[in-house]
C-alpha positions as CSV (number, residue, x, y, z in Angstrom):
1,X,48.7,-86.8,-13.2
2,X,49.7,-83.2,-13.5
3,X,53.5,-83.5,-13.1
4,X,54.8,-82.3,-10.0
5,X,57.4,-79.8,-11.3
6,X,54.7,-78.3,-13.2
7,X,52.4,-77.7,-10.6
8,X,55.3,-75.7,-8.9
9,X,54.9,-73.0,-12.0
10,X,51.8,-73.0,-12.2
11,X,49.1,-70.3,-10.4
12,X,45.4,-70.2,-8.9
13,X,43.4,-66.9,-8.7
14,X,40.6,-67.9,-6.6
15,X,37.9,-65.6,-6.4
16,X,35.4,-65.9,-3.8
17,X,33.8,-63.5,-1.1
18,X,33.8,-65.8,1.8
19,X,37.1,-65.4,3.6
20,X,37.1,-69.1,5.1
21,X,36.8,-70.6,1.4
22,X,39.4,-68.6,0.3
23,X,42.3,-69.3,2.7
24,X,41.1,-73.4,3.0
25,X,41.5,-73.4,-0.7
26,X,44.4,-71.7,-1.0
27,X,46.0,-73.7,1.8
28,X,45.1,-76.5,-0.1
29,X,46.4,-75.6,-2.8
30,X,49.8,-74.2,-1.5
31,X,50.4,-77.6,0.2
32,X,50.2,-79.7,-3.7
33,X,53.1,-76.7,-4.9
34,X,50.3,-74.0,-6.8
35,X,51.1,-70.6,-6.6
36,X,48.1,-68.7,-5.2
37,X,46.5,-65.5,-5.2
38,X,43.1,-64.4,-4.1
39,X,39.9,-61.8,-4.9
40,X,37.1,-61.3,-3.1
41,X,34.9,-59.6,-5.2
42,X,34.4,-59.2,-9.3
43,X,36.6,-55.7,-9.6
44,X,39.4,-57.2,-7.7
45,X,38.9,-60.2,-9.3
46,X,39.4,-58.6,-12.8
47,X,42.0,-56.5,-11.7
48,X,44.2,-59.2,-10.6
49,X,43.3,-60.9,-13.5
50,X,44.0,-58.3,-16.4
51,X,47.5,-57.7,-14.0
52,X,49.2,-61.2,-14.3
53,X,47.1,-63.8,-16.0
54,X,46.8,-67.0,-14.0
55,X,47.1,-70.5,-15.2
56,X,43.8,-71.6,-14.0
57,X,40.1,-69.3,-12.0
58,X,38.6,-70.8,-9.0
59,X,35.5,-68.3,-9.5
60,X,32.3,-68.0,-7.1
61,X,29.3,-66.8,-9.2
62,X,27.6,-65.2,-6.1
63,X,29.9,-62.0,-6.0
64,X,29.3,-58.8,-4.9
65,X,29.8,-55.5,-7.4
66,X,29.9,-57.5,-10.7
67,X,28.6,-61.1,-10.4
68,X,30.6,-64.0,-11.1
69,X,28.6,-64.5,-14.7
70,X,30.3,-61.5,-15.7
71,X,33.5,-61.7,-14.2
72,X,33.6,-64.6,-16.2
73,X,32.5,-63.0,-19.8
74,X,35.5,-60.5,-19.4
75,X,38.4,-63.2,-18.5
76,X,36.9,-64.9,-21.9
77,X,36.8,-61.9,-23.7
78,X,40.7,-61.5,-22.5
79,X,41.9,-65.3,-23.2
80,X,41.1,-69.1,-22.6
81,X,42.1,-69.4,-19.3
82,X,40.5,-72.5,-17.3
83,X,38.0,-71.1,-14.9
84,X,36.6,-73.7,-12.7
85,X,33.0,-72.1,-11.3
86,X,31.9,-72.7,-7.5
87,X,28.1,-72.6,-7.3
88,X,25.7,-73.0,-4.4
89,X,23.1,-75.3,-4.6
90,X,20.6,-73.2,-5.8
91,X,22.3,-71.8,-8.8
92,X,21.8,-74.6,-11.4
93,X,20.4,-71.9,-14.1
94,X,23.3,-70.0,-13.3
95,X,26.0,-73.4,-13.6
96,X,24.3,-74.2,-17.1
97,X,25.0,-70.6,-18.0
98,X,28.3,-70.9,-17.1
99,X,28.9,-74.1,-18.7
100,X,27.4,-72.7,-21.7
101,X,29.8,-69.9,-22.0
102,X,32.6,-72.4,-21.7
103,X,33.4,-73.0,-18.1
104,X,36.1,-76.3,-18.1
105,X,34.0,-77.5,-14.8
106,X,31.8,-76.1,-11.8
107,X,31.3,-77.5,-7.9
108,X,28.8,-77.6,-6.0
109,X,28.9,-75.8,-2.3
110,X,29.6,-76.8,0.3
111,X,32.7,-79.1,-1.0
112,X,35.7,-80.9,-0.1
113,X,39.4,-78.7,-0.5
114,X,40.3,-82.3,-2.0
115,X,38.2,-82.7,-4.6
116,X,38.7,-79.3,-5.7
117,X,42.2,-79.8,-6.1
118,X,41.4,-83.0,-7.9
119,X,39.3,-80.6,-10.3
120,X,42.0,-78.1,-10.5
121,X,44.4,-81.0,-11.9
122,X,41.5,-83.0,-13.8
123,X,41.1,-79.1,-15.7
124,X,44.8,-78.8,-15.9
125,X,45.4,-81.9,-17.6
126,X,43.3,-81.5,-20.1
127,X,44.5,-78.0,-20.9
128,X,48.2,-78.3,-20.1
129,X,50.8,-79.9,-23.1
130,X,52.1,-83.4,-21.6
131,X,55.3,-83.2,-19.2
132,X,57.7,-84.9,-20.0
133,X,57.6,-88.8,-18.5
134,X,61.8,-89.3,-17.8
135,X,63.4,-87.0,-15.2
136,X,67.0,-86.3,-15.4
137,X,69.7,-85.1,-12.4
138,X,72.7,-85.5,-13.6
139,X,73.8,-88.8,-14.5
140,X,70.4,-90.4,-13.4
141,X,67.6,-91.0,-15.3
142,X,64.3,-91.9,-13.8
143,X,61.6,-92.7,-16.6
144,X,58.3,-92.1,-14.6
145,X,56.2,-94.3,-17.3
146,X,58.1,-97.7,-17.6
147,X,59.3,-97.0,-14.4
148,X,63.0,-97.7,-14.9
149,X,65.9,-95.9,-13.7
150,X,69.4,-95.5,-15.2
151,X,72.9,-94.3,-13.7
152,X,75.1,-93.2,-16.5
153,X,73.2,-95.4,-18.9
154,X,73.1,-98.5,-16.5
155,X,69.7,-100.2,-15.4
156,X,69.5,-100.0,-11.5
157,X,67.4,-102.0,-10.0
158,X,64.1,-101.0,-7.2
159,X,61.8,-101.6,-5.8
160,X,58.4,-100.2,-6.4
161,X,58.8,-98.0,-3.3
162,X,61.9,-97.1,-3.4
163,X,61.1,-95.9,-7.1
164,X,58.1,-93.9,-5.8
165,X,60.3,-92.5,-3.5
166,X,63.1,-91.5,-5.7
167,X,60.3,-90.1,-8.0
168,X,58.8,-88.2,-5.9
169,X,62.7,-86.8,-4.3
170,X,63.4,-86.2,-8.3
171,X,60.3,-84.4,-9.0
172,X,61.1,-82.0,-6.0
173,X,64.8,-81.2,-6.1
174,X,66.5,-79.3,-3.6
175,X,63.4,-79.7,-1.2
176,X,63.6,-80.8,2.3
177,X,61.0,-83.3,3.2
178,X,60.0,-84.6,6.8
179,X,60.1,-88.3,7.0
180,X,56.6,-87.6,8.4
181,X,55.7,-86.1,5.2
182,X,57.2,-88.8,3.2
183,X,55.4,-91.2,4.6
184,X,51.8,-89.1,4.0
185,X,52.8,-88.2,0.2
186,X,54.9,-91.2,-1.2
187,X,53.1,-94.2,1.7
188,X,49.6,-93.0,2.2
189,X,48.6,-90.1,3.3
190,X,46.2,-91.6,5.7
191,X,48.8,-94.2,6.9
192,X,50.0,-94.0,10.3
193,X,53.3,-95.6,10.1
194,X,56.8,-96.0,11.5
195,X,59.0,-93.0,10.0
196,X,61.6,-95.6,10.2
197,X,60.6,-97.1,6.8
198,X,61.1,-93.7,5.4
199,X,64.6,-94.4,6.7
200,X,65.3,-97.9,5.4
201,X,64.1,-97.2,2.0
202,X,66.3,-94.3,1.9
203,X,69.4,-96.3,3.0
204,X,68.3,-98.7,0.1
205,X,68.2,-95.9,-2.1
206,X,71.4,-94.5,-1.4
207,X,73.1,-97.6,-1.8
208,X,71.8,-98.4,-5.2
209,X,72.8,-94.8,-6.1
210,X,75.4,-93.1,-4.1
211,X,79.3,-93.4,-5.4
212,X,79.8,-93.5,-1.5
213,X,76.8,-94.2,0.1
214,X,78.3,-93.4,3.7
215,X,78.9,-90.0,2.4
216,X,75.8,-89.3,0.3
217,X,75.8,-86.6,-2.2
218,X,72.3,-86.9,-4.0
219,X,70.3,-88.3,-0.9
220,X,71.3,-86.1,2.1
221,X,70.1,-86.0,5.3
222,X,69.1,-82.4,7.1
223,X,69.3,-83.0,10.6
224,X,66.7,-82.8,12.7
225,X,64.5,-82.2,9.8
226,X,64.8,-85.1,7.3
227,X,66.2,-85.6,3.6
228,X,66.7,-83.5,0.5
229,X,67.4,-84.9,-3.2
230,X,70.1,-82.9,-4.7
231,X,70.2,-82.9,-8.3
């Protein structure tokens, strides 16, 4: 996957003259941590482009002014920026074009905000350098591939949630999460659980990892909202 901290860096320009796919796109995307801006047609598209270069281009070919075709010709003619092209059903001669010119992928209208996303990061790992697989915060290490974690250089041991869940706290420091949205990102998003688990696992957590862990200093709790890793 696309690592988490990354995303938070990275930005979308999507470029589309329908106002309802631009804000459920860019609603999407906001909620996974992408920075977003937005163009309705090819000028303004281009403009925003040539102003501050996005990591990745969500790009409609049906545009009015210049088509998307073009828009597309003068981003390549600037740099090799991922564009990701959003056709309608209709436009296969225009896709092959597209994908002949060197578009990194297309979809097909109407489509699911989801699997756009899951383009956007499919594209992005292909065309982003490997992040790195062990987080550090302070004294604890959290190595994301062999899954092991380390406090000042000793093996602690957890569970597999609890490790997804310290992950996923590592990976967004300083962030307060919902126990509601703990359970949809690090559970299941689909799973309708008791936010109580959140609150277990967390307990775990902070006794595995807290000098004191009735007076937590990396796990704390927000009231009334939920918890916040601080690194």
């Amino acid at each position: 996957m696309v690592h988490s901290a990354l995303v938070q860096d990275m930005r979308v320009l999507v470029v589309d003259d329908e106002p309802m796919v631009r804000e459920v796109l860019a609603r999407y995307l906001q909620t996974e941590g992408f920075g977003v801006e937005t163009a309705d047609d090819g000028i303004q598209a281009i403009e925003r482009f040539g102003a501050r270069t996005p990591d990745i281009v969500l790009l409609d070919l049906m545009l009015p002014g210049i088509d998307g075709l073009e828009v597309f010709r003068r981003m390549r003619a600037a740099n090799d920026v991922p564009v990701i092209m959003l056709t309608a059903r209709g436009q296969e001669t225009d896709r092959i074009v597209g994908l002949d010119l060197g578009a990194d992928d297309y979809v097909t209208k109407p489509f699911s905000p989801r699997e756009v996303v899951s383009r956007v990061r499919a594209v992005l790992r292909r065309t982003v350098p490997e992040a790195p697989t062990t987080l550090t915060a302070g004294d604890l290490e959290v190595d994301l591939q062999s899954r092991e974690v380390r406090k000042a250089g000793v093996a602690v041991k957890l569970t597999r949630k609890e490790f997804d869940l310290l992950a996923y706290f590592v990976e967004h420091p300083a962030v307060t999460f919902s126990r509601t949205r703990l359970l949809e990102d690090v559970w299941d998003f689909a799973w309708d659980g008791d936010s109580a688990t959140v609150t277990v696992h967390v307990r775990r957590l902070r006794e595995k990892l807290e000098d004191d862990p009735s007076n937590p200093t990396r796990l704390v709790t927000v009231w009334g909202v939920g918890y916040r890793f601080e690194p």
